[in-house]
Every structure is written in structure tokens, then in C-alpha cells.
C-alpha positions as CSV (number, residue, x, y, z in Angstrom):
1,X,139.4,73.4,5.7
2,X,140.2,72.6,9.2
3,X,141.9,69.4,9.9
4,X,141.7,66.1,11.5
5,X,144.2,67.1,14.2
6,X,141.5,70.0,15.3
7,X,138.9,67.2,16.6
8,X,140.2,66.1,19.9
9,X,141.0,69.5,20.9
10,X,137.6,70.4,20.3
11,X,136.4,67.7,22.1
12,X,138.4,68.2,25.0
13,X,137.6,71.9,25.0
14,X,133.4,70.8,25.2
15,X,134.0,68.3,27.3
16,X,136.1,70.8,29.8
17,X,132.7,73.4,29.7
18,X,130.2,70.6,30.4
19,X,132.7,69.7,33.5
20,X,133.2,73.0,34.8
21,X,129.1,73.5,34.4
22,X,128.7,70.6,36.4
23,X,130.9,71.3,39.2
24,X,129.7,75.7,39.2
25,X,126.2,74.4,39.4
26,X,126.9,71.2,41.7
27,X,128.6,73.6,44.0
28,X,126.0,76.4,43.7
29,X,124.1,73.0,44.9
30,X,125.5,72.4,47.8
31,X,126.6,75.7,49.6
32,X,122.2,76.2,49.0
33,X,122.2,73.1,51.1
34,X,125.1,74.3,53.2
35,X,123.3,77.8,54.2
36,X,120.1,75.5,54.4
37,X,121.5,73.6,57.2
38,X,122.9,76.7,58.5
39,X,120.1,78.9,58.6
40,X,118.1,75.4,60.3
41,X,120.8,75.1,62.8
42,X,120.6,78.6,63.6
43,X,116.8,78.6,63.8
44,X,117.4,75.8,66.2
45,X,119.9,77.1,68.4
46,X,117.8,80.2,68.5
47,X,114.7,78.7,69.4
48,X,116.3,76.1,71.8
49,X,118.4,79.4,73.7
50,X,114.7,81.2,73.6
51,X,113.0,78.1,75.1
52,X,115.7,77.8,78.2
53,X,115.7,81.7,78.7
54,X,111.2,82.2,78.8
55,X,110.5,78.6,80.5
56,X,113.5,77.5,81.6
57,X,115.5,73.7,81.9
58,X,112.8,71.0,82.6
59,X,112.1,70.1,86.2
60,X,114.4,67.1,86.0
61,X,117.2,68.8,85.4
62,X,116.4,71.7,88.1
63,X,116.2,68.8,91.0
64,X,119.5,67.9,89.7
65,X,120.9,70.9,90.4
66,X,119.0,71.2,93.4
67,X,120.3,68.0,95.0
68,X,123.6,68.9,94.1
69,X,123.6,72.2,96.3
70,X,122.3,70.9,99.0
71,X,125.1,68.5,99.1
72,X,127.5,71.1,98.9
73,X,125.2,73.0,102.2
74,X,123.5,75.2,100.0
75,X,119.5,74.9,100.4
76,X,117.6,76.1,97.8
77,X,114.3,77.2,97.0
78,X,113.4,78.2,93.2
79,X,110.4,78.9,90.2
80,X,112.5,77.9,87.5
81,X,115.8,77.6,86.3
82,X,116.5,79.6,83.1
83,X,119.8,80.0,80.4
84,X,120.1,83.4,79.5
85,X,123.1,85.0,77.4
86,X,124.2,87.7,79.1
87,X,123.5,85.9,83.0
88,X,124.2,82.5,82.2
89,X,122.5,80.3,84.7
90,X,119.4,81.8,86.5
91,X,117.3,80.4,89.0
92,X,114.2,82.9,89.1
93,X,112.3,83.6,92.4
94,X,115.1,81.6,94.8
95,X,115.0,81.4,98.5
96,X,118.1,80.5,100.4
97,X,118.1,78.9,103.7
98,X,120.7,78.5,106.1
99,X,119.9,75.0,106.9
100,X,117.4,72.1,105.8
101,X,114.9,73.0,108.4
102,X,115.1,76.4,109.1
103,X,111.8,77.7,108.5
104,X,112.6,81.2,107.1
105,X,115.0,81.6,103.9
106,X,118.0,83.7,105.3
107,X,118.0,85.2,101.7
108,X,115.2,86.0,98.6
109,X,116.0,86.8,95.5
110,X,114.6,88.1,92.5
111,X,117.0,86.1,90.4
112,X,120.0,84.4,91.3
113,X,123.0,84.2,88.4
114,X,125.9,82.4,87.8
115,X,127.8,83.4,84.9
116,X,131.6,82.7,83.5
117,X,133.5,85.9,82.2
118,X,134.2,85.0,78.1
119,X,137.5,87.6,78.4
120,X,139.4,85.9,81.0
121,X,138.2,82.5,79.7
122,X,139.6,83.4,76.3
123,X,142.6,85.5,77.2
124,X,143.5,84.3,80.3
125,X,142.4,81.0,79.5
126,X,140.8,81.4,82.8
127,X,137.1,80.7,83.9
128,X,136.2,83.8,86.0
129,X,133.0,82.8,87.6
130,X,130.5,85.9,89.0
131,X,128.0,85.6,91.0
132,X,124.3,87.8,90.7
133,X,121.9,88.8,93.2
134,X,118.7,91.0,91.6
135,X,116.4,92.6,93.9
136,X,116.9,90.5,96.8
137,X,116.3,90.7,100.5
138,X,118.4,89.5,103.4
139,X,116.8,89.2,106.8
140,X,119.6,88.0,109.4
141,X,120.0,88.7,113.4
142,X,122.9,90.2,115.2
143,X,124.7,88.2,118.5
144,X,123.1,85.6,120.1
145,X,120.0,85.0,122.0
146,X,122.0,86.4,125.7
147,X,122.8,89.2,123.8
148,X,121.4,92.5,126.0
149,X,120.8,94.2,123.3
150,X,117.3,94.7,122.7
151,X,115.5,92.0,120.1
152,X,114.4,94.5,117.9
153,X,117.8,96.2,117.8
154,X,119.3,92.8,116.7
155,X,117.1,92.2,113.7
156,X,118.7,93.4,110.2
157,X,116.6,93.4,107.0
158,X,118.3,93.9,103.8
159,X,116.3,95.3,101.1
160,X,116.4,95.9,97.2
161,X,119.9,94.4,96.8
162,X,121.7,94.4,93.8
163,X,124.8,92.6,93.7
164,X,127.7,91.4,91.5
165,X,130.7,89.6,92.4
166,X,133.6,88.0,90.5
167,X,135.9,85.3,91.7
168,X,139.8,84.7,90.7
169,X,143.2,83.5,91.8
170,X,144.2,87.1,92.9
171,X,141.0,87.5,95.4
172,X,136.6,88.2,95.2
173,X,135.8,91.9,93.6
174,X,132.7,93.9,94.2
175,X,131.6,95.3,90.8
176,X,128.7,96.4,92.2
177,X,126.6,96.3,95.3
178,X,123.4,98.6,96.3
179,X,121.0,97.6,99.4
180,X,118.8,99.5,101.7
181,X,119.9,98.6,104.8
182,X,118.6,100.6,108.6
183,X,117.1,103.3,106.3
184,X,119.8,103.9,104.6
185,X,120.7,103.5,100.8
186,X,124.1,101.7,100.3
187,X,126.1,101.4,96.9
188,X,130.1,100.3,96.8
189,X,132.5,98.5,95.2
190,X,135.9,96.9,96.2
191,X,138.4,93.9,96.8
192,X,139.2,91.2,98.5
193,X,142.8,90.3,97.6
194,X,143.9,86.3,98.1
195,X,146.8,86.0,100.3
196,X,149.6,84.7,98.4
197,X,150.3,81.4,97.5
198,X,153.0,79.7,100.0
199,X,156.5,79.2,98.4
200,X,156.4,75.5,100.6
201,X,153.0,74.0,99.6
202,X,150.7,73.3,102.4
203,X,149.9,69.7,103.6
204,X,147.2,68.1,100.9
205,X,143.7,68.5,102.4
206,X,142.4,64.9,102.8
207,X,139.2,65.0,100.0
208,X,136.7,64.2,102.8
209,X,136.9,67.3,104.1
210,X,134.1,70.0,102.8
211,X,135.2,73.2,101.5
212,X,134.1,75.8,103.9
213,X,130.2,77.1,103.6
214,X,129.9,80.9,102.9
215,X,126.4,80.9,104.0
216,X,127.4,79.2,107.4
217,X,130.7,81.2,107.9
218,X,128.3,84.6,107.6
219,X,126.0,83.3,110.4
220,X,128.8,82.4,112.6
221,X,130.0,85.9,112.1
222,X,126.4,87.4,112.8
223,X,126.0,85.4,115.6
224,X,129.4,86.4,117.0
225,X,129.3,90.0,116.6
226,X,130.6,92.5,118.7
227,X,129.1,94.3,121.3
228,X,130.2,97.6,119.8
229,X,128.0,96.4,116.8
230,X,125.3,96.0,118.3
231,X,125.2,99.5,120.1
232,X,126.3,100.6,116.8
233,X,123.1,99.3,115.2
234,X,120.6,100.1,117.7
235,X,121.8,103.9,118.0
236,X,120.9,104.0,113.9
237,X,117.7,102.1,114.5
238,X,117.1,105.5,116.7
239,X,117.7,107.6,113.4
240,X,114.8,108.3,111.1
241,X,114.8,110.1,107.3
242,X,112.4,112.4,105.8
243,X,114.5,110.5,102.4
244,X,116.5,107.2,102.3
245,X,120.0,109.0,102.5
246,X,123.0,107.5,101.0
247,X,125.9,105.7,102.1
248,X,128.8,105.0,99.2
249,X,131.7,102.8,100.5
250,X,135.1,101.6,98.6
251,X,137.4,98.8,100.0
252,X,140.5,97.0,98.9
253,X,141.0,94.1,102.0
254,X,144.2,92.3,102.7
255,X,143.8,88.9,104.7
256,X,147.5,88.9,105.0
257,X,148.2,91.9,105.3
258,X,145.4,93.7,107.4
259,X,147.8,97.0,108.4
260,X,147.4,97.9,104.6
261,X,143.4,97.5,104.2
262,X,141.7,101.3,102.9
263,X,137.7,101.7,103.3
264,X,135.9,104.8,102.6
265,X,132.6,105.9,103.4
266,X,130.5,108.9,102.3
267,X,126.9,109.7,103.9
268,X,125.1,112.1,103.0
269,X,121.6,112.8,104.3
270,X,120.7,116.0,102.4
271,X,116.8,115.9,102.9
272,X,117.2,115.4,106.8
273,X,115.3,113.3,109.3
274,X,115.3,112.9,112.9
275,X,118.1,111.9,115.6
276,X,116.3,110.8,119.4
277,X,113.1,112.8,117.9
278,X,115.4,116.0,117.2
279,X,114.6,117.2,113.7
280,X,117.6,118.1,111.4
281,X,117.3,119.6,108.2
282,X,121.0,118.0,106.9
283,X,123.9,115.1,107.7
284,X,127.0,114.5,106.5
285,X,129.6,112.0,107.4
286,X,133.4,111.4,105.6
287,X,135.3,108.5,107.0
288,X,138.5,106.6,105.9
289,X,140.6,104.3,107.3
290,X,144.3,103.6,106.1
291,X,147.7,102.9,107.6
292,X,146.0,101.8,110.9
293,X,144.6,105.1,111.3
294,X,140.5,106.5,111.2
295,X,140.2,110.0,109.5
296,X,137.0,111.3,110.3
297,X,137.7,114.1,107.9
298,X,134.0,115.4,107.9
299,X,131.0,115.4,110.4
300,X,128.1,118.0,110.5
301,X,124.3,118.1,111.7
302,X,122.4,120.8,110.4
303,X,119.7,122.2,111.9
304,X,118.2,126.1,111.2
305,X,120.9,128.1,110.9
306,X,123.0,126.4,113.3
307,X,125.0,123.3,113.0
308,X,127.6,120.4,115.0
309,X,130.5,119.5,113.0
310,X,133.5,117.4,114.2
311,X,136.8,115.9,112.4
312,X,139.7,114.0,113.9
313,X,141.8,110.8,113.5
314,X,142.7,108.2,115.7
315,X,146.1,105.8,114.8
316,X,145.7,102.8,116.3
317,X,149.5,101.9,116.0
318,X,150.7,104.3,118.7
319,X,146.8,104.8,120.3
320,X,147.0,109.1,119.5
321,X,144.0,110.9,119.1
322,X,143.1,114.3,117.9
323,X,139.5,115.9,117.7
324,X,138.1,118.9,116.6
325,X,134.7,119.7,117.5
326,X,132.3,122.8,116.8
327,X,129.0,123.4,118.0
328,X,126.5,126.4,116.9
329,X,123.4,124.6,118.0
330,X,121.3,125.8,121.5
331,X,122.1,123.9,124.0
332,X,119.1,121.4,124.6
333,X,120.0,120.5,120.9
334,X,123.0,119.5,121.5
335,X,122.7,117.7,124.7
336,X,120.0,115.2,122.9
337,X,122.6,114.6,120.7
338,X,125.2,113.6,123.6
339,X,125.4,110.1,125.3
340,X,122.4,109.5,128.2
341,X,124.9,110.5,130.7
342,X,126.4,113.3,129.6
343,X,122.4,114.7,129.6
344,X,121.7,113.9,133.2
345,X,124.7,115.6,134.1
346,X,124.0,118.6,132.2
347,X,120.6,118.8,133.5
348,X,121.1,119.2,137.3
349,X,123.1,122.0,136.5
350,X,121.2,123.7,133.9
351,X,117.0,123.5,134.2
352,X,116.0,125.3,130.8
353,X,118.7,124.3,128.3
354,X,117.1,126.5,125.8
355,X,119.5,128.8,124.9
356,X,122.1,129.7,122.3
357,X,125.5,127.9,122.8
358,X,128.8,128.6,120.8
359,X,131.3,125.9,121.5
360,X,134.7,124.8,119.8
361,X,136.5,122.4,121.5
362,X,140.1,120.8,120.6
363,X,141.2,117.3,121.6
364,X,144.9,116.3,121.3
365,X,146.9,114.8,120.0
366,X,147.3,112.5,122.7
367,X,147.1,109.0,124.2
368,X,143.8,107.8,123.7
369,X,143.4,106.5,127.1
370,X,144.0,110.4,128.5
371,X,142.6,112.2,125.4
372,X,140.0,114.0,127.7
373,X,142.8,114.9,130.0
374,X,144.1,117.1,127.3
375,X,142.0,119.5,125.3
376,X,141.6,123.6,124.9
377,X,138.9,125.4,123.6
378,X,136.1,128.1,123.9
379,X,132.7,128.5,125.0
380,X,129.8,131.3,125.0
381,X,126.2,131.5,125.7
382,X,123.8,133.8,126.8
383,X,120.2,134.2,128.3
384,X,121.2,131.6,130.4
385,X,120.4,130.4,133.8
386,X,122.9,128.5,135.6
387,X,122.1,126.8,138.9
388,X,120.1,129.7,139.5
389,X,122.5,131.9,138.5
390,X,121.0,134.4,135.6
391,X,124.2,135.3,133.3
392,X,122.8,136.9,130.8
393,X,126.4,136.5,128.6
394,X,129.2,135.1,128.9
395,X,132.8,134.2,126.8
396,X,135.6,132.1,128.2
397,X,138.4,130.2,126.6
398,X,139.6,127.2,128.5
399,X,142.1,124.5,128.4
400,X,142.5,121.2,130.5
401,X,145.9,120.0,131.3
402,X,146.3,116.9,133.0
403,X,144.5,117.3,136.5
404,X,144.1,121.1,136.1
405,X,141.2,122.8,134.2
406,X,142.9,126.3,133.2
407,X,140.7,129.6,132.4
408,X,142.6,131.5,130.4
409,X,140.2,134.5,130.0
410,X,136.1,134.3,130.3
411,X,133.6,137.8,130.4
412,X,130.8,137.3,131.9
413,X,127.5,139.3,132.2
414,X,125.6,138.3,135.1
415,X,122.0,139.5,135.3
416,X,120.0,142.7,132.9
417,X,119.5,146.0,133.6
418,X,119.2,148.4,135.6
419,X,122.1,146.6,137.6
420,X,123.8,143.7,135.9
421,X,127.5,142.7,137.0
422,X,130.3,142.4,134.6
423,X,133.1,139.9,135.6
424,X,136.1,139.7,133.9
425,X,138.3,136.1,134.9
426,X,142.2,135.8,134.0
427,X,144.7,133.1,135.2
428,X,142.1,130.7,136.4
429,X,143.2,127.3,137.5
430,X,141.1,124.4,139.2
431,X,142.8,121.2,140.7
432,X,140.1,118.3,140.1
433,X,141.6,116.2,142.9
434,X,142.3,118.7,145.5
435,X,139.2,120.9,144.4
436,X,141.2,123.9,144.8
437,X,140.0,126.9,142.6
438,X,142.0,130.1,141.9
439,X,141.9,133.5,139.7
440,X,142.2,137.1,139.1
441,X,139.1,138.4,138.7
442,X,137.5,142.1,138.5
443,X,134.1,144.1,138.1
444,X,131.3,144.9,139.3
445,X,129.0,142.5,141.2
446,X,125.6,142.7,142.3
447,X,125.0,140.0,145.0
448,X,121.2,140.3,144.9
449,X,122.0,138.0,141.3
450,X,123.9,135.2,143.6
């Protein structure tokens, strides 16, 4: 028989289930409402995220951001705005102009991004903004209006770019960059390293004063460019490809410390094209620059079986030179190649330049102001005729010192059979400036060839 004493521990014991009932199924009730809200907050950041990414921020919004870049100098043509995820802020189908009433956008765009990198903003506690350019198209002008160059020459279209750049305190990187630009298919990367920060800080810019334009600093720098750009451009305006060839660069840039910048650049051109209207069947270009010095480490034309290759560096610390240069080609190849006058020369001495011509040619090292004062090489041709002069082969090695063009040794075959004349020329030395020629020579001559 159990006893009195046994009742309030029973009751406690019943009234402890009903409690712990009530607070299992009150809690089962409100992490339902918990997920509920969830699951609806989700659905709404979700649908909210898909509204801003397929139509975009409403129009009031957009001329928000509108006004405020073209406070900043930054004039602005767009379709929409958008939010997307991986891009951040978008503004779809953008034109950039270069002023508020220039008629022509300086650059169209695909889609324009902004976007924050999340790893520097949560390691670094940093906000890493890049910048995205998708299928865009530049269209700018070289020099100024007096510029001689000729107009079309000047022009520059930028095509298909693809662009990424990324902003911090240690300088602007190139992630990635591909354009066709002249013909030409360019992809690179590199860095622009910030100079450091002074120990001393500067004088505080007075907060009237704008920050400095991009857009307007790249015109100025357009409009100012060099004449050696220009003739650069308009020589590769003369160049035509059977296939866009391609062009990969890499540079890390020091404002502060220009002596220690490094660019490469590899072109390659392996379907061919046309040079002055000279077909070639391949190109091939190496260049770097470091230490203050230009390596052209590789430089062939191909064309049959033949070919003109060249390497060399110059330093532009101490101003020394050295070139090597080969040349398989026949001769009216390679003189369409050459510089205007170079052909006009060539061509008063030699009516019918087509013939083979094997030339190797070595310049330097030396000053760069008397590099062509100084150079050795070789040169052979044949079927050949030379101020009306038929040598039908000939081989000489040569070598210019100073004001003195030495022949070391040269055979030459002057006319065919039945009577050709066979000259053999050692120890020759011609002074340009007293135009005094002499050397041993020996053979047979036949002076109905002269």
C-alpha cells in the first residue's frame, strides 16, 4: 500500500512530463516558424538578387548614378544597370564619352563592372575594387590635328576587348586584357606598382581640387604622342594577315623607379600576310626590355624557303649597340622590306633585283651614334647584273672600320661560258672620304664583260 508521502512526488513527476511536452512541442513550434521565415527571407533575397540581375535597378536609381559620374567627369551612356553576384555592379550596353558634347563615345562596351574583391575585404580588411570591360571597342586618334602623319594613319580602333583590372595601396594589376588592335590579336597581363608613400607627408590637397580624370589623362596622352608612334603605327597599318596574329605582352611598371621596369612581347604571325604587298608565309618577333636595355632576342620573316632574321640589344645607359642580321631572301625581297631610301639607292645600281642574295651582317657593339661605322660581315649572290656588269657569282667578306670599308677576301665570277673571268680580291681597303680604293687582286678578265 503505497503511502501518503508518494503523492507529491507523483505529482511533480506528471506535472514535469506535461512541462517538458510543452516546451518539445512549443519549440518544435517555433524553429517551423523559424525555417518558415527563413526559407521566406531566402525566397526573397533570391527573387529580389534575380530581379536586379535580369531587369536591373529602376531608372531612378540609374540617373542617380548617372549624375554622380558625370560630376566626377565621367559621361555615361547605358541600357540598364544590373546587380549580379559574381560582377557586382553592371551597367549593360554603356557608351563612354570624353566630354558632355562630344558626339562620338571614346569607348562602347558590352558591359561595364565594378566589383569589390570578398578576400581582401575579409582578410585584408581591405576593399579591392576591379574594374570590367566585356566586349568593348575603343576608337581614339593619335597626335594632334598638325600632326603630318597621314589621317588615316592616326585613327586607332580597338576591338573585342576584354579587360580586368584591380586597384590597391601597392599599385593597378592587369589580370587580364585581350583586344584586336591594327590587325593584331593582343592578350597580357601586368603591374603598375604605387610609388611609395613619403616618410614626410605631403602638403594636404585643398578638397576643391578634383582627383585627376583617367579618361582625360589618356586623351592628353593620345593627343601628345610621339612622332616615333605615329610612324610606328602607320608602318603596321601597311601590314596585312591572311589570320589575326598574336601579340602577348607582360609588364611590371615602376613610376619611381623607371630604370627597373620589364615588358615582354611575343608576336607570332604563323599563318602569314603581307608586308608593302610582299607576301610572307611566317613572322616572328621576341622583344624585352630590362635594366635600361632592348633585347630583340628574335626576329624572322619567312618567305619560301628563304627567310630575314635579326637579334641585337641596345643599352640605353651607356648608348652601345650590337646587331646581328641574316638575310636568305632574293634581293628585290629584301629591299621592299628596307626603308624608302635605302630602295632608291639600291635601284640605280642594280636594274633587275631578282636574284638570290645571301647576306650576314654584324653590327657592334658600339656607340649607337657610329654603330654603322663599325660592322663585319659577308655577302654572295649570283645571276646578277650590276651596273651593267654581268657577275654571274660572287663571295666576299667585308668589314667597315671607322672611314675605311675593308675586303677581306671576295671571288667573283664575272660573266658564263665560253669565256667568263674569275677574280679573286684580298687586302681591299676603300677610304670614304678620300675615295681612295686599293687591293691585291688576280685572274683572269675578259674585258668584252666591262
Amino acid at each position: 500500500m503505497k503511502s501518503k508521502k508518494d503523492k507529491p512526488q507523483r505529482t511533480a513527476r506528471s506535472i514535469g512530463r506535461r512541462l517538458a511536452v510543452w516546451t518539445w512541442a512549443a519549440s518544435r513550434h517555433s524553429l517551423s516558424w523559424l525555417l518558415r521565415l527563413f526559407f521566406i527571407l531566402l525566397f526573397l533575397i533570391i527573387v529580389t538578387l534575380s530581379y536586379l540581375h535580369l531587369v536591373g535597378l529602376p531608372a531612378y536609381f540609374t540617373d542617380i548614378f548617372l549624375d554622380r559620374m558625370a560630376s566626377q567627369g565621367y559621361f555615361l551612356q547605358i541600357e540598364r544597370l544590373t546587380l549580379e553576384i559574381d560582377r557586382g555592379l553592371v551597367a549593360r550596353n554603356a557608351r563612354v564619352f570624353l566630354s558632355e558634347t562630344a558626339p562620338e563615345p571614346f569607348l562602347e562596351a558590352e558591359a561595364l563592372a565594378v566589383a569589390v574583391n570578398p578576400l581582401h575585404a575579409i582578410r585584408d580588411r581591405q576593399l579591392t575594387p576591379v574594374l570590367i570591360i566585356a566586349n568593348g571597342t575603343l576608337r581614339a586618334h593619335l597626335g594632334n590635328s598638325d600632326s603630318k602623319a597621314r589621317e588615316g594613319s592616326r585613327a586607332l580602333q580597338m576591338d573585342h576587348i576584354h579587360f580586368r583590372l584591380s586597384a590597391a595601396d601597392t599599385g593597378f594589376t592587369l589580370r587580364e586584357f585581350s583586344a584586336e588592335l591594327l590587325g593584331i590579336q593582343f592578350r597580357g597581363r601586368g603591374t603598375l606598382y604605387a610609388a611609395p608613400k613619403p616618410a614626410v607627408p605631403a602638403e594636404p590637397v585643398e578638397p576643391d581640387a578634383p582627383p585627376a580624370n583617367p579618361l582625360h589623362m589618356a586623351q592628353e596622352a593620345l593627343q601628345n604622342s610621339p612622332d616615333w608612334l605615329l610612324r610606328v603605327v602607320e608602318q603596321i597599318n601597311l601590314l596585312s594577315f591572311k589570320q589575326p596574329p598574336t601579340a602577348d605582352f607582360a609588364f611590371a611598371a615602376y613610376p619611381a623607379h623607371p630604370e627597373a621596369n620589364e615588358i615582354t612581347l611575343q608576336f607570332s604571325a604563323r599563318d602569314g600576310g603581307q608586308i608593302r604587298g610582299v607576301n610572307f608565309s611566317r613572322g616572328e618577333l621576341n622583344l624585352t626590355w630590362k635594366n635600361q636595355q632592348l633585347d630583340l632576342s628574335n626576329l624572322q620573316i619567312y618567305k619560301d624557303a628563304g627567310f630575314l632574321g635579326a637579334a641585337g640589344q641596345i643599352n640605353l645607359t651607356n648608348q652601345v649597340v650590337a646587331l646581328e642580321l641574316r638575310n636568305t631572301l632574293p634581293l628585290n625581297m629584301f629591299l621592299d622590306l628596307m626603308p624608302l631610301d635605302i630602295q632608291s639607292k639600291a635601284r640605280q645600281i642594280v636594274a633587275d633585283a631578282h636574284f638570290p642574295l645571301q647576306l650576314e651582317v654584324n653590327i657592334g657593339p658600339a656607340p649607337l651614334a657610329s654603330a654603322a661605322e663599325h660592322l663585319r660581315g659577308r655577302l654572295a649572290f649570283s645571276k646578277a647584273l650590276i651596273r651593267d656588269v654581268p657577275i654571274d657569282d660572287l663571295s666576299i667578306s667585308f668589314e667597315r672600320n671607322g672611314p675605311d670599308i675593308l675586303v677581306h677576301n671576295a671571288v667573283a665570277q664575272l660573266g658564263s661560258e665560253p669565256y667568263p673571268s674569275h677574280m679573286k680580291i684580298r687586302n681591299g681597303r676603300y677610304n670614304i672620304p678620300e675615295r681612295r680604293y686599293e687591293a691585291h687582286c688576280s685572274g683572269t678578265l675578259n674585258p668584252h664583260v666591262l
